[in-house]
C-alpha positions in Angstrom: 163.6 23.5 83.2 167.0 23.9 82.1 168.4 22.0 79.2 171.8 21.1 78.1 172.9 22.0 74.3 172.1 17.7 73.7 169.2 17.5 75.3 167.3 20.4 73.5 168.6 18.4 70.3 166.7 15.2 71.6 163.9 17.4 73.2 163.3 18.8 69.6 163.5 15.6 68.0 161.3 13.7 70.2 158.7 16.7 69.4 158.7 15.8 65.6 159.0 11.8 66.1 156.2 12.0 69.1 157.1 10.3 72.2 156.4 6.6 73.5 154.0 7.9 76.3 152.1 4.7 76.8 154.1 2.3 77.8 156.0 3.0 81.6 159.3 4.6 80.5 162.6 3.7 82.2 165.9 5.5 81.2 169.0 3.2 82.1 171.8 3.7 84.0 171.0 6.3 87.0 166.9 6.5 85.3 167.0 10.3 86.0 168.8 10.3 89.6 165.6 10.8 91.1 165.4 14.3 89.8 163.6 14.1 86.6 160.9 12.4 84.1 162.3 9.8 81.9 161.1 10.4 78.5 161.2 8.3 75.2 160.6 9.0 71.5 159.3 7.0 69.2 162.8 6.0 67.7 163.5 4.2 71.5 166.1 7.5 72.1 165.7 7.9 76.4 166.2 11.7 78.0 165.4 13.3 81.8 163.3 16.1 81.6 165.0 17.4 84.9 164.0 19.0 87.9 164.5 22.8 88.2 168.1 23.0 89.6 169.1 20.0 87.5 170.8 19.4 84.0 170.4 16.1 81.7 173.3 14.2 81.3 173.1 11.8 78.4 176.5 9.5 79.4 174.6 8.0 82.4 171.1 9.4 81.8 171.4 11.2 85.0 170.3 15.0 86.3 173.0 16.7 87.8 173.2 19.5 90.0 173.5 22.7 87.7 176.3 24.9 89.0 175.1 27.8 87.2 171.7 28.0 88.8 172.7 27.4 92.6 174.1 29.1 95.0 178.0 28.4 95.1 179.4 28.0 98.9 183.0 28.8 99.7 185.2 27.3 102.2 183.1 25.2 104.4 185.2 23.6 107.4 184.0 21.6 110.1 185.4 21.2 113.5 185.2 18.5 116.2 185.5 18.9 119.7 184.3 15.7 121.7 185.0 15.3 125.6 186.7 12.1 125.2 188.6 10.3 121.9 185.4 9.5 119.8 184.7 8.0 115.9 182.6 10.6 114.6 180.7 9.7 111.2 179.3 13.1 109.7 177.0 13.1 106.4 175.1 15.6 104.4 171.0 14.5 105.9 169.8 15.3 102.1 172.7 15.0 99.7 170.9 15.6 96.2 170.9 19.3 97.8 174.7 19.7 97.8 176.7 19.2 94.8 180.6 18.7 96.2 182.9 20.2 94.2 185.9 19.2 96.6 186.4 17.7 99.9 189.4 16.8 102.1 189.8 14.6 103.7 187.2 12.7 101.0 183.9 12.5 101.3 182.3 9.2 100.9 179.5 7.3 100.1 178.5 7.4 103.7 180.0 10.6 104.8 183.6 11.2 106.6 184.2 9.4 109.5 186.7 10.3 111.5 188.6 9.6 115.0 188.5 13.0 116.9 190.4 13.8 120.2 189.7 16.9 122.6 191.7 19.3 121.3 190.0 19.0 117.4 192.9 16.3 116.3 190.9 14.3 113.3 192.5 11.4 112.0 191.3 9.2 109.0 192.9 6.8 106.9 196.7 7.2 109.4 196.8 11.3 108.5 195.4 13.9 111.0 193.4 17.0 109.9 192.4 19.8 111.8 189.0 20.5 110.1 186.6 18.6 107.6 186.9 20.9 104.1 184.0 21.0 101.6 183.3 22.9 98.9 180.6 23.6 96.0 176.5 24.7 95.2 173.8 23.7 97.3 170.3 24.2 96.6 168.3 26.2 99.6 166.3 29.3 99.2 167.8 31.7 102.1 166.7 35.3 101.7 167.4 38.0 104.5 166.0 41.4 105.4 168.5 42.2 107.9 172.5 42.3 108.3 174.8 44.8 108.6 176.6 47.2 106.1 180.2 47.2 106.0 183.1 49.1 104.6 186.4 47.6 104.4 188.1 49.3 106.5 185.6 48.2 109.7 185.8 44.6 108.7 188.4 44.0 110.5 186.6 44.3 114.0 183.5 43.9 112.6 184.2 40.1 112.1 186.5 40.0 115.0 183.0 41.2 117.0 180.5 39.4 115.1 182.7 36.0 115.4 182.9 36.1 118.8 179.3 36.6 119.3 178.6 33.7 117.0 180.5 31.5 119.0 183.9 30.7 117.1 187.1 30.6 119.7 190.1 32.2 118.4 191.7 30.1 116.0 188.5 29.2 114.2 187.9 33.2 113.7 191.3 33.6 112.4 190.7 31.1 110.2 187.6 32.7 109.1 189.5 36.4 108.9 192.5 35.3 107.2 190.4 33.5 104.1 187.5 36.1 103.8 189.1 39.7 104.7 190.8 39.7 100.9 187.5 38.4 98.9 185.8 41.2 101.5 188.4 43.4 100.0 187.7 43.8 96.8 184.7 46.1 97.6 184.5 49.1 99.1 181.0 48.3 101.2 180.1 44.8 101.9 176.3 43.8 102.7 177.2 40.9 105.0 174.0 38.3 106.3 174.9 35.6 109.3 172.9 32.3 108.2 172.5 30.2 111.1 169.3 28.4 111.2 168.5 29.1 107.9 171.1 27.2 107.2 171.2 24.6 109.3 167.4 23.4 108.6 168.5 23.9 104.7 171.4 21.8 104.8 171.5 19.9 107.4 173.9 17.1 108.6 173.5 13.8 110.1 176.1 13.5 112.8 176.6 10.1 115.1 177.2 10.5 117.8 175.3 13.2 118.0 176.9 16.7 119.1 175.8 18.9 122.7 176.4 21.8 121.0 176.3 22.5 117.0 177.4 26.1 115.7 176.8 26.4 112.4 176.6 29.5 110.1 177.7 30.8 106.2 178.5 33.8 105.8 176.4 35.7 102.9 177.9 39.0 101.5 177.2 41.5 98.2 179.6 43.6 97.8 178.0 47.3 97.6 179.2 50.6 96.0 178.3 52.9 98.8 176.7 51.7 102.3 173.0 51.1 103.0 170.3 51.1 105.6 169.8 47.8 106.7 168.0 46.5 110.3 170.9 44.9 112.7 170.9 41.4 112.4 170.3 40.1 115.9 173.1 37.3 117.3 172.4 34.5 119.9 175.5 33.7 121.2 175.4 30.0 122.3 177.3 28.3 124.8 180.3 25.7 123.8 179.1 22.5 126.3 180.4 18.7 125.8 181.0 17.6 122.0 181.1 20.5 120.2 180.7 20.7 116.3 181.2 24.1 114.6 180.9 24.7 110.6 182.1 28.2 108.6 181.4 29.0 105.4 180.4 31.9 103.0 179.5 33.0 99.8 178.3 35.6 97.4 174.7 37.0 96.8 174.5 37.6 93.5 170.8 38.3 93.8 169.0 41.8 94.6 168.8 42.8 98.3 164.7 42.4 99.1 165.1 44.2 102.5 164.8 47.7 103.9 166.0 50.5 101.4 
């Protein structure tokens, strides 16, 4: 469990008081958010004994999603491609997982919804957008043994290659290129892992009406001193039929590579 600096204060007091364990314990306010044990000492002081992932917060008496534990996703967009001028609601399926740090257009309580044309035109609220932005940690548990091994001067056309195969059209790989190819930059090698359906059955989204087609990937990169051995990371290049949705993102692995030395 991890603790905040105030609630190791109450966790330590509540261990010389003695906790109120017999009588059914509510917190008040958000009781935990689902993600914890409510827990009382004997002086009638409340606390959340939180779930892994999961801080206490003692202004609402809530668990929140602990930055510094999670894995921190950068630059998530969304397109929408329907046939025909459509309202299209998307939502997070399991939003405890995803802690938004920022979105634009908003996010709300029931997800964006949007008016999208043909050409990927959004509009909400009278202003268009061309994508749906999101940022911030989610809580999934993807782990790869293959990928491929990078240096900067092949990313480039690696990307360019690996894009196309992953089903981006142009503009949505430049859009990719132009945001990651600096943060790539700043290493010499690059360990780079496509998650597609890891991702997708990790965080997935809730779209009405529902797409034909869904593309959906992060990009998952540790920056390396010298290149390694890695198996090839095999693509499946789908095809772009009816309404198609198609999400980019990426992030860091700060964790230690468990595939092939």
């Amino acid at each position: 469990m991890k603790y905040t600096f105030f609630s190791c204060i109450i966790l330590m007091f509540s261990l010389i008081s003695g906790c109120d364990d017999d009588s059914p314990t509510v917190c008040p306010d958000n009781n935990c958010s689902g993600h914890g044990e409510c827990k009382r000492t004997s002086m009638g002081d409340y606390w959340c004994d939180c779930e892994e992932g999961y801080v206490f917060r003692s202004s609402d008496y809530s668990c929140w999603f602990d930055d510094y534990v999670n894995n921190d996703n950068y630059k998530p967009v969304i397109y929408l491609y329907p046939v025909e001028k459509t309202v299209v609601n998307v939502a997070f399926t399991n939003p405890e997982n995803v802690s938004l740090t920022y979105t634009y257009p908003q996010y709300k309580d029931n997800g964006w919804t949007v008016t999208a044309w043909p050409d990927g035109t959004l509009e909400s609220d009278s202003r268009e957008y061309y994508s749906l932005f999101w940022e911030g940690p989610t809580i999934d548990n993807i782990i790869f043994s293959t990928g491929f091994s990078v240096s900067y001067d092949e990313t480039i056309p690696f990307l360019e290659d690996a894009l196309l195969k992953l089903g981006l059209n142009d503009f949505e790989a430049q859009e990719f290129i132009i945001y990651w190819l600096p943060i790539l930059g700043e290493s010499p090698h690059n360990l780079i892992y496509f998650a597609v359906k890891d991702w997708m059955d990790a965080i997935p989204l809730t779209i009405t009406p529902v797409p034909d087609t869904q593309i959906r990937f992060i990009m998952i990169y540790k920056p390396m001193v010298e290149p390694i051995s890695i198996l090839p990371q095999q693509f499946f290049s789908p095809e772009r039929t009816g309404f198609t949705l198609v999400e980019w993102g990426g992030r860091k692995e700060n964790g230690e590579y468990r595939g092939q030395k």
